[in-house]
C-alpha positions in Angstrom: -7.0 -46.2 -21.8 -3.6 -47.5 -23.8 -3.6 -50.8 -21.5 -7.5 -50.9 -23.2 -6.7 -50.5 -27.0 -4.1 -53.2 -26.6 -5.8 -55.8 -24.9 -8.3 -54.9 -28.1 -5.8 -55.1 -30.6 -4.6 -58.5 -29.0 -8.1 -60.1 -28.9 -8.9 -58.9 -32.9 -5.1 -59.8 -34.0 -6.5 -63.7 -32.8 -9.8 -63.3 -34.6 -8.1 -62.3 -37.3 -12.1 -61.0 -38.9 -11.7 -57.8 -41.2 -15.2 -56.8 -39.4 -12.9 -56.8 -36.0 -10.6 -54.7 -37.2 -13.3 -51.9 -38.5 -14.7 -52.2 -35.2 -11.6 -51.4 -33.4 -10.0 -48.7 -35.9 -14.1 -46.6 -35.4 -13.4 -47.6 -31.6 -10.0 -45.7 -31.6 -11.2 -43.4 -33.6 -13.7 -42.3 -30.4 -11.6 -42.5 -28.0 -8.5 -40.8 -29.3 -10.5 -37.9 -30.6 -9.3 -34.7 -28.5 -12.8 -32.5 -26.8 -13.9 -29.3 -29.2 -11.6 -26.4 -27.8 -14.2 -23.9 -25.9 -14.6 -20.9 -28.0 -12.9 -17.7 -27.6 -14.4 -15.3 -25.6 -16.0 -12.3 -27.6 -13.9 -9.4 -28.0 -14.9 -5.3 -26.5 -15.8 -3.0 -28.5 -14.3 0.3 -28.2 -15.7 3.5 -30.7 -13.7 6.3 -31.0 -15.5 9.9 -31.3 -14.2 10.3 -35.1 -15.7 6.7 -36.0 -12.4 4.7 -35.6 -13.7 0.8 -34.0 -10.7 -0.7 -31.9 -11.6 -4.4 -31.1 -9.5 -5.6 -27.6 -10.6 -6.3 -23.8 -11.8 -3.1 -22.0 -9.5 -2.5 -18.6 -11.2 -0.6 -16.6 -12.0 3.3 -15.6 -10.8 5.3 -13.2 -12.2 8.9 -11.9 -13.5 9.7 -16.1 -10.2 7.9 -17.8 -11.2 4.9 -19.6 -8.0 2.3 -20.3 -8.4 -0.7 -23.1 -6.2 -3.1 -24.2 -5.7 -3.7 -28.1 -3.1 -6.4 -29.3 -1.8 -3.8 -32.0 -1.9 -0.6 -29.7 -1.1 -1.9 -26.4 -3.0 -0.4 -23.6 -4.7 3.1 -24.6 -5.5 5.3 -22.2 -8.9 8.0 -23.4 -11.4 10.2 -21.3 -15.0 9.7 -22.1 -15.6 12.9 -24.2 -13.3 11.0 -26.8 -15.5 8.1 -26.7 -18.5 7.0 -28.3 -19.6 3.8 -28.0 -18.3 0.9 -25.7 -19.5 -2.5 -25.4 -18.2 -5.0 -23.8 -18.6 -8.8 -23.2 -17.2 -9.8 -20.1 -19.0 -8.2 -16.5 -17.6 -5.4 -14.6 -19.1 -3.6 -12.1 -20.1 0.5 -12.4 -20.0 3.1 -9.2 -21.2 6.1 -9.1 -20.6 8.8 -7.3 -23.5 9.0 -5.8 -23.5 5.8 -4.1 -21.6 5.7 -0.7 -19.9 2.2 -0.6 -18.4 0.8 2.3 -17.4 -2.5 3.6 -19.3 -5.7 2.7 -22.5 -4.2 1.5 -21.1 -3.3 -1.6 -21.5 -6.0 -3.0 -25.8 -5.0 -2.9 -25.4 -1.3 -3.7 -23.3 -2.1 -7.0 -24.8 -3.5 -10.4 -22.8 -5.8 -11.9 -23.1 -7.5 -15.9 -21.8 -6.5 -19.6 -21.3 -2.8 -20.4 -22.8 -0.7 -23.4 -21.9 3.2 -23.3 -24.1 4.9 -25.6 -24.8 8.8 -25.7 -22.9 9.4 -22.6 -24.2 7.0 -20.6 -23.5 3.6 -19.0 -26.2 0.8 -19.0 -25.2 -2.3 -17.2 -27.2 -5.8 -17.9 -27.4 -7.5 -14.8 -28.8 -11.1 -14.8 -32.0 -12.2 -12.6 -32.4 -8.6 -11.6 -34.1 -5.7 -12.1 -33.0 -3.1 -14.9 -30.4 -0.4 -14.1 -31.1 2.9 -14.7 -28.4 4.5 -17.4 -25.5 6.3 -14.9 -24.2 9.5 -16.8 -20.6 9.2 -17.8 -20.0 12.1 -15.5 -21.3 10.1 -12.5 -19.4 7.3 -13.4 -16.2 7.5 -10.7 -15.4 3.8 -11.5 -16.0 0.4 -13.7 -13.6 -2.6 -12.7 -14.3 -6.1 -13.6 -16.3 -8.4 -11.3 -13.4 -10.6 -10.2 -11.3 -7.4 -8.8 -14.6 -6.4 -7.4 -15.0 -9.8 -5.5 -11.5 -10.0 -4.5 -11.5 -6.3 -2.9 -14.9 -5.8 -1.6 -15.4 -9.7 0.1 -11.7 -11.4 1.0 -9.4 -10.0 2.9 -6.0 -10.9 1.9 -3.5 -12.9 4.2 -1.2 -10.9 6.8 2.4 -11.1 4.9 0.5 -9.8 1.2 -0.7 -6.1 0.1 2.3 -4.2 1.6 3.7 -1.3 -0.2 6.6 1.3 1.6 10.1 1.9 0.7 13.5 1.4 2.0 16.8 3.9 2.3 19.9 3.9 3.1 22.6 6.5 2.9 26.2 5.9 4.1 29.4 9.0 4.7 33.0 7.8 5.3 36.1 9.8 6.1 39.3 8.5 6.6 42.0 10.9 7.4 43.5 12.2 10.5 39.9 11.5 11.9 38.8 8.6 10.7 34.8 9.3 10.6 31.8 7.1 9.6 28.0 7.3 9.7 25.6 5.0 8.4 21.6 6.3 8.2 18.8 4.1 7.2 15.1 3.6 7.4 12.0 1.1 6.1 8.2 2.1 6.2 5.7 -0.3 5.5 1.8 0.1 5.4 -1.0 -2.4 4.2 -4.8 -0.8 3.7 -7.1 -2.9 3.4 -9.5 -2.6 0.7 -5.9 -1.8 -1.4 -7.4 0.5 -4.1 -9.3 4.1 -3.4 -12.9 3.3 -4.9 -13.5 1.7 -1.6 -14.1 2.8 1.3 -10.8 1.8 4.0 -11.8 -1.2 7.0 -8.6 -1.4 8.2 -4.8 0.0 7.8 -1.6 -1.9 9.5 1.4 0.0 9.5 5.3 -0.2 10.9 8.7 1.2 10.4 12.1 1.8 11.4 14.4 4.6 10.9 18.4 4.9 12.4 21.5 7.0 11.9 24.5 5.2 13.3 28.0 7.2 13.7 31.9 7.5 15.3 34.5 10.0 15.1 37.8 8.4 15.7 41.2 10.1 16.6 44.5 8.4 18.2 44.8 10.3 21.9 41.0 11.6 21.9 38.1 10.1 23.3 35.8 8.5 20.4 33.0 10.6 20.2 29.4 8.3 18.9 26.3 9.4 17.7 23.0 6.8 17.5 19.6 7.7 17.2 17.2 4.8 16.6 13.3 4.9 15.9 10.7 2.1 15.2 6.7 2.2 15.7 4.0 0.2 14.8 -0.1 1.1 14.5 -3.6 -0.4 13.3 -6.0 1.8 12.3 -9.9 0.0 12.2 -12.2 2.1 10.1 -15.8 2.5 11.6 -16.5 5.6 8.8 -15.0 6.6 5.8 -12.9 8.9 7.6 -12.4 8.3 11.1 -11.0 5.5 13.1 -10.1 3.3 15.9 -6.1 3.0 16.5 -3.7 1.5 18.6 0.1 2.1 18.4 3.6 1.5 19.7 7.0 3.3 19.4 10.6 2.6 20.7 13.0 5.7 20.4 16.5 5.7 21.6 18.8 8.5 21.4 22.3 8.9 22.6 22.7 12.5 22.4 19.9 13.0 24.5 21.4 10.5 27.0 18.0 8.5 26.3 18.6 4.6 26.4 14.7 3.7 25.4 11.6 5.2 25.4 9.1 2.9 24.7 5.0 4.3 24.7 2.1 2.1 24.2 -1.8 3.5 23.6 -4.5 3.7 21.2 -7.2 6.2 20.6 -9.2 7.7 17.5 -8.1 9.4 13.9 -9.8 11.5 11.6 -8.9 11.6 7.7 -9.4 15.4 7.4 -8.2 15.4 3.7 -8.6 12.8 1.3 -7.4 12.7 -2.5 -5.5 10.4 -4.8 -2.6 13.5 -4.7 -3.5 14.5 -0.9 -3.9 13.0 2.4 -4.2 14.2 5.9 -4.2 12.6 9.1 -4.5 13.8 12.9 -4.5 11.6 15.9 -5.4 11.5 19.5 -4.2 9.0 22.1 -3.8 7.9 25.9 -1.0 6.0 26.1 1.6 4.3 28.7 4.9 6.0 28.2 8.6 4.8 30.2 11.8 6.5 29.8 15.5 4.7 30.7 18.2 7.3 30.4 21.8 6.3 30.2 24.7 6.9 33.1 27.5 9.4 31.9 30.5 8.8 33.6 30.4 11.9 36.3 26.7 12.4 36.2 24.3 11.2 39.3 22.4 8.4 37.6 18.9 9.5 36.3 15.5 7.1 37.6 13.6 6.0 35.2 10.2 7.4 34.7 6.6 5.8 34.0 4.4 8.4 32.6 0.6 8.1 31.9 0.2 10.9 28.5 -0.8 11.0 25.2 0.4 11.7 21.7 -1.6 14.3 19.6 -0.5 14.0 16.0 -0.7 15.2 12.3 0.5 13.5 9.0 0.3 15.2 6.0 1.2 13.1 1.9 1.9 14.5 -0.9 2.1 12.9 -4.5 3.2 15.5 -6.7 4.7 14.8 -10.2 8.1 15.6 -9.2 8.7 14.7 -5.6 6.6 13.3 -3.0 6.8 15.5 0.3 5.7 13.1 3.6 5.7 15.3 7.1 4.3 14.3 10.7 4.4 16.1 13.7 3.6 14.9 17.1 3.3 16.4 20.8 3.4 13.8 23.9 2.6 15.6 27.2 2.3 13.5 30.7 -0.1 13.8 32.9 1.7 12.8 36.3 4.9 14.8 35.4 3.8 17.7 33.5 7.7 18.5 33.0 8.4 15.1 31.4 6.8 16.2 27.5 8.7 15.7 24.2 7.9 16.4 20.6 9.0 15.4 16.8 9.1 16.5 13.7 9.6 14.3 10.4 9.9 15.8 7.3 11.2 13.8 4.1 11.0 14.8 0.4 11.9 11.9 -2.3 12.1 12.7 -5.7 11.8 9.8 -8.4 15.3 8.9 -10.4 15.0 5.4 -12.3 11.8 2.6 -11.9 11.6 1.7 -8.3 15.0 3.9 -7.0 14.1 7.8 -6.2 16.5 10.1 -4.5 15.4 11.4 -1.0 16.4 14.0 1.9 15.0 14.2 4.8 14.9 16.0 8.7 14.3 14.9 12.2 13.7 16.8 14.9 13.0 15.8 18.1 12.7 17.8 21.6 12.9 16.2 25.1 12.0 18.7 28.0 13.6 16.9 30.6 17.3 15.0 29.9 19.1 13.9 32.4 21.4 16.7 34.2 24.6 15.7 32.7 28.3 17.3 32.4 28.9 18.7 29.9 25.0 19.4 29.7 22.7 17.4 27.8 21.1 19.5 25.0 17.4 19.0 25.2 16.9 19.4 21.2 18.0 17.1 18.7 18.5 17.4 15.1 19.3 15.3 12.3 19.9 15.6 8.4 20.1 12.5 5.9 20.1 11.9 2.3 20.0 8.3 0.8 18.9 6.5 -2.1 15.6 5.1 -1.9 13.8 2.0 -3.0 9.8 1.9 -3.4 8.5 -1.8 -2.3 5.1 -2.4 -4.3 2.8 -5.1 -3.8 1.1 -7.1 -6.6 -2.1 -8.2 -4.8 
């Protein structure tokens, strides 16, 4: 466009015509002139029960709490009761709680347009549809705006995004006449898929990792160790709201049970037996493969191996209290073809919030082999561990 305008201004500059040079200043003019900006969309419309208008962008509601945005107030959080009027000028799509909603077919069971709340009740304005009844405010579990809706209920989001977990680590060192050191550690990770709770679950991936890693050093005594290492992996495929498909891993090693690697692979079915934005509960079924690799102690017959067809039945229980969150599972694993072969666990951790993402945490472990290896001194077939450690939530922003 510049190249054009000069080889203009060259051409007039030889005629030299006063006419030429009106020409090209209304030609400039035309082209120079910037597009009209597109005007601003049209702000919400929140009124307050007392008569008070705030003008902003309406957020969303969640289970009766309605949150809007105002430039002067910042984000203000109300329940409907204090509420009465709200219009709003962008879409967003209302649920009720008498609609089931699962999977892709949401998208046909939810109405979708602007939002007036009048009277205590929500009237959505669809386009090229039918009209929507009113929903009662009391019905009205949820109203999020169409692109969250679209982005939840129709794309699933790539493999490495929408993982939330923590990570913890704790550390004790003693120097002295003993010299002593123990490092304990752990990261869980889960991804759900739909991420938020006003849709029904499709699928849930989730891993982690836990260790405790010590010596006990003394000049003219045997070190004495201590390792206990634990990782597992699962994916859970929703064919209900509440029950599921699931197939799962786990690795445990654990030197004080003279047990170099169990490894057990399997899948099964879950059931979601309790279900709340505080409370969850889980229990599981499987058949799995299960082998066991002890280690040699110097002065013990070696111990074979063992390949063991079993299962795992299993219970996990979350808590999201306002002062701690309390996380427990417990888990049984008989085998079939050597009844004597079973083991059981026990996790119990409690983590209590201190600053942003860090929280404070304490935790047990507890785990039971029925058949170590015959050993000198004896192997103890219970083991037991105690760790505290600071801990850091990981939260995803999809």
């Amino acid at each position: 466009m510049d190249r054009l305008i000069r080889a203009l201004i060259s051409l007039f500059h030889r005629i030299g015509s006063p006419a030429a040079w009106l020409i090209l200043g209304a030609g400039t003019l035309c082209v120079a002139q910037p597009k009209p900006a597109a005007p601003a969309a049209a702000p919400d419309v929140l009124v307050l029960s007392n008569g008070d208008t705030l003008h902003g962008k309406f957020v969303s509601e969640v289970a009766g709490k309605v949150t809007f945005h105002n430039d002067s107030l910042g984000d203000v959080t109300l329940t409907w009761d204090k509420i009465k009027e709200l219009h709003t000028a962008q879409k967003f799509a209302v649920l009720s709680n008498t609609v089931k909603l699962r999977g892709r077919r949401v998208g046909n069971q939810i109405p979708v347009g602007t939002v007036d709340m009048t009277d205590q009740a929500v009237t959505v304005h669809t386009e090229n549809a039918a009209p929507v009844a009113p929903v009662p405010v009391k019905n009205t579990q949820y109203v999020v705006d169409e692109a969250t809706l679209d982005k939840q209920a129709f794309h699933e989001p790539s493999f490495f995004t929408g993982w939330n977990g923590s990570a913890t680590a704790g550390a004790t060192i003693v120097s002295a006449t003993q010299d002593q050191y123990t490092f304990s550690g752990g990261m869980s990770m889960a991804r759900v898929v739909p991420s938020v709770g006003w849709l029904d679950r499709r699928n849930r991936t989730a891993a982690d990792f836990s260790g405790s890693f010590g010596k006990i050093t003394e000049p003219g005594t045997p070190t004495e160790k201590t390792a206990i290492f634990h990782a597992g992996a699962e994916r859970d495929e929703y064919f209900s709201a509440r029950f599921f498909a699931l197939a799962q891993t786990a690795f445990d090693h654990n030197f004080g049970q003279s047990l170099a690697l169990q490894s057990a692979f399997g899948g099964g079915i879950g059931w979601t037996v309790l279900k709340s934005p505080k409370h969850e509960l889980d229990v599981k079924g499987t058949i799995q493969y299960e082998s066991q690799q002890f280690l040699t102690t110097p002065g013990s017959a070696p111990t074979p191996n063992q390949n063991l067809i079993g299962s795992t039945f299993s219970a996990s229980y979350a808590a999201h209290l306002k002062l701690f969150t309390l996380s427990q599972s417990v888990a049984y694993i008989p085998a079939y073809n050597t009844p004597r072969a079973y083991s059981a666990n026990e996790t119990d951790t409690l983590t209590f919030p201190a600053y942003k993402n860090f929280s404070f945490s304490i935790g047990t472990l507890d785990s039971y082999l029925n058949d170590p290896p015959l050993t000198t001194p004896r192997t103890k077939p219970n083991s037991f561990q105690f760790t505290m450690g600071l801990t850091y939530a990981i939260k995803s922003k999809y």
